[in-house]
C-alpha positions in Angstrom: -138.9 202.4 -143.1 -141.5 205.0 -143.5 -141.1 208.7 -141.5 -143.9 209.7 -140.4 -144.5 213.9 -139.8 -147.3 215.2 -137.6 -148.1 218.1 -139.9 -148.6 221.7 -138.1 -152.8 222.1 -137.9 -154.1 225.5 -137.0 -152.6 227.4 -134.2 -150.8 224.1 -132.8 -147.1 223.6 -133.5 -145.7 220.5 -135.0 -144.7 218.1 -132.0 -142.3 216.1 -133.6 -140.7 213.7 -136.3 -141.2 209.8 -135.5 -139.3 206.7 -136.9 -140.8 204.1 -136.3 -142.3 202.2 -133.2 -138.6 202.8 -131.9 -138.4 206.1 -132.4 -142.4 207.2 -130.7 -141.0 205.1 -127.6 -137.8 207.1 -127.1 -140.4 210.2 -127.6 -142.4 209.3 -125.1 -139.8 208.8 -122.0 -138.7 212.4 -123.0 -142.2 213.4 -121.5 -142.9 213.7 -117.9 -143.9 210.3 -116.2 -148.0 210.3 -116.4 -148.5 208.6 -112.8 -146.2 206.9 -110.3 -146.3 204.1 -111.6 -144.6 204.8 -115.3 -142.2 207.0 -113.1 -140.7 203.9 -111.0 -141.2 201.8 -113.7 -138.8 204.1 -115.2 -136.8 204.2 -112.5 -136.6 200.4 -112.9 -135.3 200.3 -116.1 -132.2 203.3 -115.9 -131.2 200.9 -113.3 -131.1 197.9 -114.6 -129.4 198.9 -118.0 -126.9 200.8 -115.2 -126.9 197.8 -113.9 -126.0 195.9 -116.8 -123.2 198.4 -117.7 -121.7 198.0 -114.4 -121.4 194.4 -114.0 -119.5 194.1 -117.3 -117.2 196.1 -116.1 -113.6 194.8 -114.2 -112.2 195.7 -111.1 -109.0 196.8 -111.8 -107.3 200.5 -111.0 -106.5 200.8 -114.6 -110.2 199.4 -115.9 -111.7 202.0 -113.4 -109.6 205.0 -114.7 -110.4 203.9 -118.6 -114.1 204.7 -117.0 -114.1 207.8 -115.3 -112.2 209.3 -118.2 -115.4 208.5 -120.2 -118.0 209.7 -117.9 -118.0 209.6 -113.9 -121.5 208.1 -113.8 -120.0 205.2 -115.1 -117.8 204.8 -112.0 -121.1 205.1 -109.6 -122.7 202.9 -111.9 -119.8 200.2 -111.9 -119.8 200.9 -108.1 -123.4 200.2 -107.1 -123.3 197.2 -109.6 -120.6 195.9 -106.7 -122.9 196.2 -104.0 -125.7 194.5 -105.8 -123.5 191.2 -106.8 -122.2 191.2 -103.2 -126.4 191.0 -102.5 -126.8 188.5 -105.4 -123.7 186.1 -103.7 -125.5 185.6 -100.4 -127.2 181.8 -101.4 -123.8 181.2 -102.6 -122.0 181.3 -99.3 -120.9 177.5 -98.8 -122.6 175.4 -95.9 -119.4 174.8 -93.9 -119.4 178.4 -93.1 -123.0 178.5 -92.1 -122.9 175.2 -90.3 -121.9 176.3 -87.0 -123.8 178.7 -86.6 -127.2 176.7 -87.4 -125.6 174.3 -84.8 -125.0 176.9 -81.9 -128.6 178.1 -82.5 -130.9 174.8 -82.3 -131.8 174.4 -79.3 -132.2 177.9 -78.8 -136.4 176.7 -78.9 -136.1 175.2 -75.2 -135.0 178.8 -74.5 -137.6 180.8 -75.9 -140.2 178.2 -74.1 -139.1 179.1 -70.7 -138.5 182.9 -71.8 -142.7 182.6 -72.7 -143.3 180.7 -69.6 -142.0 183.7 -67.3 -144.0 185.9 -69.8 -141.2 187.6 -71.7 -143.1 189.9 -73.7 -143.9 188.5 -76.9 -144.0 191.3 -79.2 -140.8 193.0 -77.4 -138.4 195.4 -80.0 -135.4 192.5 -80.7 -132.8 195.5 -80.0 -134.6 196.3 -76.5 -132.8 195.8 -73.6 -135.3 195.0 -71.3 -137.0 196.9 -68.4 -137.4 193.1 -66.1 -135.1 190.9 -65.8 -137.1 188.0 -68.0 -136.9 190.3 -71.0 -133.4 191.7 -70.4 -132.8 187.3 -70.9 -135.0 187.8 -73.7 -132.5 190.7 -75.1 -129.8 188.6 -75.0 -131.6 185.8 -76.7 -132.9 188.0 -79.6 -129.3 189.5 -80.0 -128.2 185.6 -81.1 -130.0 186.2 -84.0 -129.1 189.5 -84.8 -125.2 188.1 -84.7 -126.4 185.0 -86.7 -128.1 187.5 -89.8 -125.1 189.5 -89.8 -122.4 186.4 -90.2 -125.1 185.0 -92.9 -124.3 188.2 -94.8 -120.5 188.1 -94.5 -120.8 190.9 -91.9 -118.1 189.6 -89.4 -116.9 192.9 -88.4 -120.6 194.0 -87.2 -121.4 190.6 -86.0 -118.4 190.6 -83.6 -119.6 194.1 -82.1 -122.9 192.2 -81.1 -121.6 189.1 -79.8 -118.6 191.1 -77.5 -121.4 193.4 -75.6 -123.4 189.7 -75.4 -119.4 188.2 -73.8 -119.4 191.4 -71.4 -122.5 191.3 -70.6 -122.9 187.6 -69.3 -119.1 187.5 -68.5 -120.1 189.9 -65.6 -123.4 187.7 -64.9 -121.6 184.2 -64.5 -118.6 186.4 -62.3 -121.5 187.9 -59.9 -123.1 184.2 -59.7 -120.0 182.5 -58.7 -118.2 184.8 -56.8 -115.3 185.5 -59.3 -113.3 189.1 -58.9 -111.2 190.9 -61.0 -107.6 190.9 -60.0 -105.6 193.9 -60.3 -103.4 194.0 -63.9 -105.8 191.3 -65.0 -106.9 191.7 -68.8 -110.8 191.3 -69.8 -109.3 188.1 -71.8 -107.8 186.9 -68.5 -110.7 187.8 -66.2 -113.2 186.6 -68.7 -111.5 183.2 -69.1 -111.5 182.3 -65.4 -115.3 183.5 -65.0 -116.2 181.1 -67.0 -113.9 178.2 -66.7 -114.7 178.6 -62.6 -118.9 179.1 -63.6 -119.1 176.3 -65.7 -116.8 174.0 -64.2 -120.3 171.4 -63.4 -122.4 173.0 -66.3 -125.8 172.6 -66.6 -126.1 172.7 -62.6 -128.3 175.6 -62.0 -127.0 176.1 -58.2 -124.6 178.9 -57.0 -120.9 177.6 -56.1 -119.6 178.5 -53.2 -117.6 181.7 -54.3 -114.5 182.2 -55.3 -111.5 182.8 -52.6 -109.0 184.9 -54.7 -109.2 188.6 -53.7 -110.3 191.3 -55.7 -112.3 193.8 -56.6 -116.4 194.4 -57.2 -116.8 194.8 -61.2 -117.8 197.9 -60.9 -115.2 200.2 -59.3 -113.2 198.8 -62.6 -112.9 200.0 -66.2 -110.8 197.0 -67.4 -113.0 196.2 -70.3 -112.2 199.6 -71.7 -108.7 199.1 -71.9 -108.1 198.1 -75.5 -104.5 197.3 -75.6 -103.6 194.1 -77.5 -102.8 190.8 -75.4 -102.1 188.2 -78.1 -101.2 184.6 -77.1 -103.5 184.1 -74.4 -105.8 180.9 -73.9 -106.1 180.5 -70.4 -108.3 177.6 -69.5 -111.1 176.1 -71.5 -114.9 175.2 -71.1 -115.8 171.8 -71.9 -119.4 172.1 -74.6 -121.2 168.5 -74.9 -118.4 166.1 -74.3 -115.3 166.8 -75.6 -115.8 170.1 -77.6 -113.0 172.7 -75.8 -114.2 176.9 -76.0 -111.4 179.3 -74.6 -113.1 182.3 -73.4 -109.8 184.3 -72.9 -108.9 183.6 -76.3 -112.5 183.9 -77.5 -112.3 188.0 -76.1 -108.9 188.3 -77.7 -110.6 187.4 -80.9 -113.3 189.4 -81.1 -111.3 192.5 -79.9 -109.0 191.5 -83.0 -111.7 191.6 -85.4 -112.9 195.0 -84.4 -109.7 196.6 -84.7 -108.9 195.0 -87.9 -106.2 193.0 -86.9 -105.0 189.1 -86.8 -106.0 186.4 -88.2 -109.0 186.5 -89.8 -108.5 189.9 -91.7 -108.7 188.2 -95.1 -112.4 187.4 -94.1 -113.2 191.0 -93.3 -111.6 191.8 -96.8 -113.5 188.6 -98.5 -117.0 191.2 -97.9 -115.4 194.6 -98.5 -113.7 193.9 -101.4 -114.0 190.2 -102.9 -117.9 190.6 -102.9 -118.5 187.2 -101.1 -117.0 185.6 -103.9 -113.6 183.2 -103.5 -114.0 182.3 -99.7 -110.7 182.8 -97.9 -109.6 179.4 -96.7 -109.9 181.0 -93.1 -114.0 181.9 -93.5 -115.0 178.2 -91.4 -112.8 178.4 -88.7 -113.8 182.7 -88.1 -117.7 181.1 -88.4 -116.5 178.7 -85.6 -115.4 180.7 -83.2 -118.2 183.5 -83.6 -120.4 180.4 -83.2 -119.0 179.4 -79.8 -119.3 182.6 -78.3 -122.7 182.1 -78.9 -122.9 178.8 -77.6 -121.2 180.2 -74.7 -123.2 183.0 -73.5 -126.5 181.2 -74.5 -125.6 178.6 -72.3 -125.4 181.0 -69.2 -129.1 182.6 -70.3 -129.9 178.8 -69.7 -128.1 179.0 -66.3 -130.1 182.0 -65.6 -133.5 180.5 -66.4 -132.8 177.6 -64.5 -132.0 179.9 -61.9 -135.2 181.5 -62.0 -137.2 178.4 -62.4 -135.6 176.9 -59.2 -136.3 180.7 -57.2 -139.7 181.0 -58.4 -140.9 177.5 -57.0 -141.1 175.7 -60.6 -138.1 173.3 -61.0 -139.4 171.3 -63.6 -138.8 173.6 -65.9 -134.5 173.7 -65.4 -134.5 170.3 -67.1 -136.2 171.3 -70.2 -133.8 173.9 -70.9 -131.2 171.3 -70.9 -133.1 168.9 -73.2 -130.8 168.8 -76.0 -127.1 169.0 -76.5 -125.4 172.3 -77.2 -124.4 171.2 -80.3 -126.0 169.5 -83.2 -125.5 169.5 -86.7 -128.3 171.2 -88.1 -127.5 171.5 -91.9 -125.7 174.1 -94.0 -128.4 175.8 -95.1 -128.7 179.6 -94.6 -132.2 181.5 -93.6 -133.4 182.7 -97.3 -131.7 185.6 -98.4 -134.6 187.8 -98.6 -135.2 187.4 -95.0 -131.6 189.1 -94.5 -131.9 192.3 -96.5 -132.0 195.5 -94.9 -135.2 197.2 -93.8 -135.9 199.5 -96.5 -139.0 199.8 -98.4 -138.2 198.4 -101.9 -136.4 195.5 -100.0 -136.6 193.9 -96.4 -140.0 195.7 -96.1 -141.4 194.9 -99.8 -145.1 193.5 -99.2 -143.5 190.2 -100.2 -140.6 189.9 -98.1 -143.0 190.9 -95.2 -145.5 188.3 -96.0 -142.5 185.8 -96.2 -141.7 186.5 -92.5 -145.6 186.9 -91.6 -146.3 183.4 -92.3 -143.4 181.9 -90.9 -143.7 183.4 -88.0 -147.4 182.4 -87.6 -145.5 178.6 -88.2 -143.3 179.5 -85.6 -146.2 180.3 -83.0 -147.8 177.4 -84.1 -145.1 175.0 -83.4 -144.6 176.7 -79.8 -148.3 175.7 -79.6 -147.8 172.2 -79.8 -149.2 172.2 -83.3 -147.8 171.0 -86.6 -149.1 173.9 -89.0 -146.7 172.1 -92.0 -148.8 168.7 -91.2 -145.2 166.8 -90.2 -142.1 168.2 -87.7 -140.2 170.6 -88.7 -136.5 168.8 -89.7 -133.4 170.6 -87.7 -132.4 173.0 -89.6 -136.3 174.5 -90.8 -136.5 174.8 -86.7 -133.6 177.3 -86.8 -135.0 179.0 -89.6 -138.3 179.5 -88.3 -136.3 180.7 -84.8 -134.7 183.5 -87.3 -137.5 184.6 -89.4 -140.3 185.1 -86.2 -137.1 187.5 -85.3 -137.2 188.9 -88.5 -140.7 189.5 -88.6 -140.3 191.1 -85.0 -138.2 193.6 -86.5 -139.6 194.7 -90.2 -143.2 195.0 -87.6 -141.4 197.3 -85.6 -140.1 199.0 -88.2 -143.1 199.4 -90.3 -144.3 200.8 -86.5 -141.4 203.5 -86.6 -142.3 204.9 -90.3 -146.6 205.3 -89.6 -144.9 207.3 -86.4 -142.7 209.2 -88.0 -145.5 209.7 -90.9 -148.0 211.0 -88.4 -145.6 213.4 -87.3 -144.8 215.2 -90.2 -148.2 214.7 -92.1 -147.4 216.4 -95.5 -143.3 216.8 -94.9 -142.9 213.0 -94.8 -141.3 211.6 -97.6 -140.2 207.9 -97.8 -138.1 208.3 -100.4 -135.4 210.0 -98.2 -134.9 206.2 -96.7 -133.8 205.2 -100.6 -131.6 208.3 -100.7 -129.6 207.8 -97.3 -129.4 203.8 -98.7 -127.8 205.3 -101.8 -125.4 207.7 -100.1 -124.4 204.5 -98.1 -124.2 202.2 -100.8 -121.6 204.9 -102.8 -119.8 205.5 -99.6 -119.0 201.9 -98.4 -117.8 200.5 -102.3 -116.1 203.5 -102.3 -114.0 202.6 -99.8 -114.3 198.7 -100.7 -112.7 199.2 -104.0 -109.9 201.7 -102.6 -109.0 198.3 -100.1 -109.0 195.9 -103.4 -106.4 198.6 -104.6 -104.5 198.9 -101.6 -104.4 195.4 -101.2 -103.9 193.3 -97.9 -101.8 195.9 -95.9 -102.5 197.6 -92.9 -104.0 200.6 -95.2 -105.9 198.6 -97.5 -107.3 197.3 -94.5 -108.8 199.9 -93.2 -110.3 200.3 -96.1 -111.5 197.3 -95.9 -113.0 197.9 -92.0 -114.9 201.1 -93.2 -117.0 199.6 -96.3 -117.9 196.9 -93.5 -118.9 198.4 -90.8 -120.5 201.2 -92.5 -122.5 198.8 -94.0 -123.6 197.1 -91.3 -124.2 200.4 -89.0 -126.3 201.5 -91.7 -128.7 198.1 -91.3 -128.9 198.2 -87.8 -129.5 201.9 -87.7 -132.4 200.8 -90.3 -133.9 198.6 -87.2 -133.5 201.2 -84.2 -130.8 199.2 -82.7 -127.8 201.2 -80.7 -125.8 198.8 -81.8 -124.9 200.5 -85.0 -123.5 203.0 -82.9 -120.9 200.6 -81.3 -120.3 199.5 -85.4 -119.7 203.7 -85.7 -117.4 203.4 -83.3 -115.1 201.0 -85.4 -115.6 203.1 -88.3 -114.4 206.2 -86.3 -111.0 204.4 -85.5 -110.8 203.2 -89.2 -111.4 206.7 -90.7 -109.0 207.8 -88.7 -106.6 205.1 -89.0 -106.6 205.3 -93.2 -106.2 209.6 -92.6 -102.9 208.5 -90.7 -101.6 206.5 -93.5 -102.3 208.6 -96.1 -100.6 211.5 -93.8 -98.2 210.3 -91.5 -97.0 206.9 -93.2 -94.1 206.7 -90.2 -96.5 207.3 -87.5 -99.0 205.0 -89.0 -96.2 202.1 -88.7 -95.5 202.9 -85.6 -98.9 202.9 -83.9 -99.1 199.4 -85.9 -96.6 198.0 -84.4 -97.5 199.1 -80.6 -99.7 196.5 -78.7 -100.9 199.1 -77.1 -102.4 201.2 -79.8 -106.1 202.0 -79.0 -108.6 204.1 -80.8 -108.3 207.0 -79.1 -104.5 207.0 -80.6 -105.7 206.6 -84.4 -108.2 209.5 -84.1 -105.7 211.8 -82.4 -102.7 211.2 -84.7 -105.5 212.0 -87.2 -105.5 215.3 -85.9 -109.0 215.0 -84.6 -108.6 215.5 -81.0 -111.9 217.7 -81.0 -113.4 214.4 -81.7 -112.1 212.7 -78.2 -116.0 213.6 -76.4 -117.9 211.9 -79.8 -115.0 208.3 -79.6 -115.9 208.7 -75.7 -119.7 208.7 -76.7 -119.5 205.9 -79.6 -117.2 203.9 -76.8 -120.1 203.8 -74.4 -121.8 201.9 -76.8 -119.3 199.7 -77.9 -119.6 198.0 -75.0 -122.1 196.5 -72.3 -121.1 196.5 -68.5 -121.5 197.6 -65.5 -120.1 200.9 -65.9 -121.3 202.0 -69.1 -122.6 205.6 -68.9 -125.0 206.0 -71.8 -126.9 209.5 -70.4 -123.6 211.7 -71.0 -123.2 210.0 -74.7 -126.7 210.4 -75.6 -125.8 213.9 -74.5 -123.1 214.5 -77.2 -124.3 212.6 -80.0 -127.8 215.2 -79.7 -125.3 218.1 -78.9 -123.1 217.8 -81.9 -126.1 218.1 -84.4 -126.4 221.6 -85.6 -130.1 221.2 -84.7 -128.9 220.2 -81.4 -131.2 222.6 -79.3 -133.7 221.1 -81.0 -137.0 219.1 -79.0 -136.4 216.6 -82.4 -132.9 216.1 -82.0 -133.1 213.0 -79.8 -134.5 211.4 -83.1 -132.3 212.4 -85.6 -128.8 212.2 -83.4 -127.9 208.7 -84.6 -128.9 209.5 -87.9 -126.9 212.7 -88.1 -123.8 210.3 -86.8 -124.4 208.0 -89.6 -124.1 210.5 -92.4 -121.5 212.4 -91.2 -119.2 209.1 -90.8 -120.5 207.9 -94.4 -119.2 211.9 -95.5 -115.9 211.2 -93.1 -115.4 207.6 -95.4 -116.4 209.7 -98.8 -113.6 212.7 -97.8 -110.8 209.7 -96.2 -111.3 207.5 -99.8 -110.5 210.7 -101.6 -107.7 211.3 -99.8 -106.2 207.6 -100.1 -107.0 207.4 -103.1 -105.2 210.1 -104.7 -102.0 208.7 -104.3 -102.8 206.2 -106.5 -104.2 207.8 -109.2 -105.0 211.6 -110.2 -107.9 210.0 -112.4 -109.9 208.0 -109.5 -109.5 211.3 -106.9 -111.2 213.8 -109.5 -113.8 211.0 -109.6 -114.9 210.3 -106.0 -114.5 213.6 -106.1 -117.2 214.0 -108.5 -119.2 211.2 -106.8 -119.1 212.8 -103.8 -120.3 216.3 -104.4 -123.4 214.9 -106.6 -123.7 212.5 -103.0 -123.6 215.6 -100.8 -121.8 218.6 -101.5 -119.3 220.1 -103.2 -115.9 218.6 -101.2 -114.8 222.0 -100.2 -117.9 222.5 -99.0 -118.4 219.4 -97.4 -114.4 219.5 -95.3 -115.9 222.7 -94.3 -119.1 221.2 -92.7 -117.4 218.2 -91.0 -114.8 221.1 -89.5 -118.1 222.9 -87.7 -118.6 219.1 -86.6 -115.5 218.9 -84.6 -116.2 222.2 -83.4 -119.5 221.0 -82.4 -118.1 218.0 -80.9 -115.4 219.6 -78.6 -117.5 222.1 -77.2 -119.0 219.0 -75.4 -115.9 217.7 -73.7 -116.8 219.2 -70.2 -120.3 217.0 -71.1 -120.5 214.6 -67.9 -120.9 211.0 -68.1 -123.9 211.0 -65.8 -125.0 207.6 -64.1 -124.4 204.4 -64.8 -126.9 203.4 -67.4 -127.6 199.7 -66.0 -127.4 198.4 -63.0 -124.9 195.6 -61.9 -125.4 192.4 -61.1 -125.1 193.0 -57.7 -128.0 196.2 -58.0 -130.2 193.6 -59.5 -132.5 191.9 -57.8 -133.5 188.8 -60.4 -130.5 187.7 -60.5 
């Protein structure tokens, strides 16, 4: 091999000794990146060697200590090489999980005719409630779908905050309708159960029932959906879907309150994302897809009722029919939406020019289609129907999106920087295997499961957060109890048992044996939207989650405040992994350490920001909870 020399000319020092083709190439990356382009294509390739490095990698405690004595950028390498396999098993998630859900959702189509016939507004935000009543249906439409994309990512925990507000919501609608009241000591599972049994006792009739003779009160002098006390072993009576198929609504709100404490039966489904990767499906994945999928077959078939309803009030009765065109439930294949069409809404992903085109010309299909037209030349079978129900969704959203970033780049003019998107997806990413691979350590105990709750619904906060939807604040909420939850283990190990074995344990107990009672205004806030009902209150939690930024006086602070929430619980998951951590290993606690202060801060630093945070946040309890954010069936005048 020859060396070549550059030899020193006059008044210009020698630049270097080369070997080789090799050797001028290394030279060159030592140079500042000549245009953008060479600098992500850079960027491309220290990730996907990291990338390489990581996934070789094992899982173990012991494999991930040999690491981190090496170097700690191995362990955030071997970490984000977790969350992309987790990405890279989506396709691989088996059909009789996905199943029901493409079942539950194909005849959604007769919906969305009748929602365009009333002139739902076509181009309407998929997270917006709705200022008329026609779109508020539409809301509750759209929000199938948002469930759906979360269960086809293995986000159960998230997907089960979105379908309980949908089970409040139209549990209170289908009670209003038919005359049901709550009965004094009656549990949401109880009250929820007869509401429906009693509403859909001659489903798909469209006409109001005589009402209901037992005695109680309106819905909204009560705040029984709040209380959060377990109530295991109820079924109460059914709902008869299509001919024989049995739903149990009682047991149906007993489930989804399980899920989103991180308790029962389906906790090995929650772990199966967090810290399996979607790989090795827990025997119990079907049966969890099930019942999600019947609570959204149930409250889809009352935004039927309501149409019909309206149909029949607004002089155009041959319209009820239609909606009831097809049975409720139909096999519709196994095949998930593409994965693409599920990633989150960030610019090198979900909002790629490709992945936006994808959406763009399915949803054009999709209009088509509503048009009468065949724009494939043929039908559409089953199952492309439900696809092309998702991605005009999908579409919907990355548009609205796209709509949020030229706003937000118009604002700031020179000061806007896209980038910061890819670094709060980073900072999430870290935070959420963090915790994931602390729950594969911990293993399938109350702790470990915890662990398991925070890498999910962090995740999952962070993607709906991406889209604008409140919703990620309700998934905040769970990570709140959780944080708090894995702090009491790691603290109080005897309390911790003890609040386990309570039934009626609630989050507000977690975050105080935590020792953070200053937070009891921001779990008040986060509990407001947790929830959808008549009495929910969200002026006074809008309130605190501005007020608790340290910018809070701020005229920009309504913007930022659910971003500010998000990264101080992703710091709160960083600083509770550490902590649970190091009793397993001295090795793995200097690490996160380490990961975390290159993430955000220094951890010393960092405890002492999230301690001006509960400062922040109990100088808000006096805050009042202001009206009622929505009004109740009763207020409402389309229904």
């Amino acid at each position: 091999m020859r060396i070549y020399v550059t030899l020193p000319l006059a008044g210009i020092k020698p630049f270097g000794v080369y070997v080789g083709k090799a050797s001028k190439r290394r030279a060159e990356l030592r140079q500042p990146p000549v245009s953008e382009q060479e600098k992500a294509r850079r960027e491309r390739r220290r990730a996907n060697r990291a990338e390489r490095r990581g996934g070789r990698r094992g899982s173990s405690l012991s494999e991930y200590e040999r690491i981190a004595q090496q170097e700690t950028r191995h362990v955030t390498e071997s970490l984000i090489a977790r969350h992309n396999k987790r990405m890279m098993n989506l396709p691989e998630i088996s059909s009789s999980a996905v199943q029901p859900v493409m079942s539950a959702l194909l005849s959604f189509g007769l919906i969305d005719m009748v929602l365009r016939k009333f002139g739902a507004t076509r181009d309407r935000h998929p997270a917006d409630y709705g200022a008329s009543w026609v779109d508020h249906l539409a809301w509750g439409a759209d929000s199938a779908f948002i469930a759906a994309r979360l269960i086809f990512s293995g986000q159960f925990v998230g997907a089960s905050a979105v379908l309980r507000s949908q089970m409040e919501r139209w549990t209170e609608n289908v009670a209003y309708n038919y005359g049901v009241k709550h009965i004094s000591g009656e549990s949401a599972a109880e009250f929820a159960a007869r509401a429906w049994s009693r509403g859909h006792e001659k489903y798909p009739s469209a006409i109001k029932q005589e009402s209901d003779t037992n005695v109680g009160s309106e819905i909204s002098e009560l705040d029984f959906w709040e209380d959060e006390r377990r109530s295991l072993g109820f079924q109460g009576p059914s709902v008869i879907i299509g001919k024989d198929y049995r739903v149990y609504p009682g047991t149906l709100m007993e489930l989804l309150s399980e899920l989103l404490h991180g308790r029962g039966d389906f906790i090995k489904v929650l772990r199966w994302d967090a810290c399996d990767l979607l790989a090795d499906e827990p025997t119990e994945l079907v049966e969890a897809s099930q019942w999600l999928s019947d609570v959204l077959m149930l409250y889809l078939r009352q935004i039927r009722v309501c149409l019909a309803t309206l149909a029949m009030e607004q002089g155009k009765p041959g319209l009820a029919p239609a909606l009831f065109a097809l049975p409720e439930r139909i096999y519709a294949g196994g095949d998930a939406p593409i994965p693409s069409s599920l990633f989150p809404l960030l610019p090198q992903t979900g909002l790629s020019p490709n992945i936006l085109e994808q959406m763009r010309s399915a949803s054009y299909a999709y209009e088509e289609v509503m048009r009468g037209r065949r724009p494939a030349g043929r039908l559409f079978r089953d199952g492309e129907m439900v696809h092309l129900h998702f991605y005009e969704r999908r579409a919907r959203a990355g548009r609205w999106a796209l709509k949020a970033l030229e706003e937000e780049k118009e604002k700031l003019g020179d000061g806007f920087n896209i980038d910061g998107l890819g670094g709060r997806d980073s900072t999430n990413v870290i935070a959420t295997e963090m915790a994931g691979i602390l729950s594969l350590w911990l293993g399938d105990s109350p702790e470990g499961n915890a662990a398991a709750m925070c890498a999910s619904a962090l995740r999952t906060a962070h993607w709906l957060w991406l889209e604008d939807d409140d919703r990620s604040m309700a998934v905040l909420r769970v990570v709140l109890e959780q944080c708090a939850r894995l702090r009491v283990w790691a603290t109080k190990p005897e309390k911790a048992a003890k609040l386990e074995e309570s039934l009626s344990s609630t989050p507000k107990d977690w975050v105080n044996a935590a020792g953070w009672r200053r937070l009891a205004p921001l779990n008040r806030a986060l509990g407001e939207f947790a929830h959808f009902h008549a009495r929910i209150r969200r002026q006074g939690a809008w309130e605190i989650l501005v007020g608790v930024q340290p910018n809070g006086e701020s005229p920009d602070s309504i913007y930022t405040a659910r971003g500010h929430i998000l990264e101080t619980m992703t710091a709160m998951v960083m600083m509770e992994s550490i902590r649970s951590v190091a009793r397993l290993s001295p090795v793995m606690e200097n690490a996160f350490r380490e990961i975390t202060a290159d993430t955000f801060t220094d951890a010393g630093e960092l405890q002492a920001r999230l301690e001006e945070f509960l400062d922040r946040a109990m100088s808000l309890k006096d805050v009042p909870r202001g009206p009622y954010a929505f009004h109740g069936p009763a207020q409402e005048s389309g229904e």
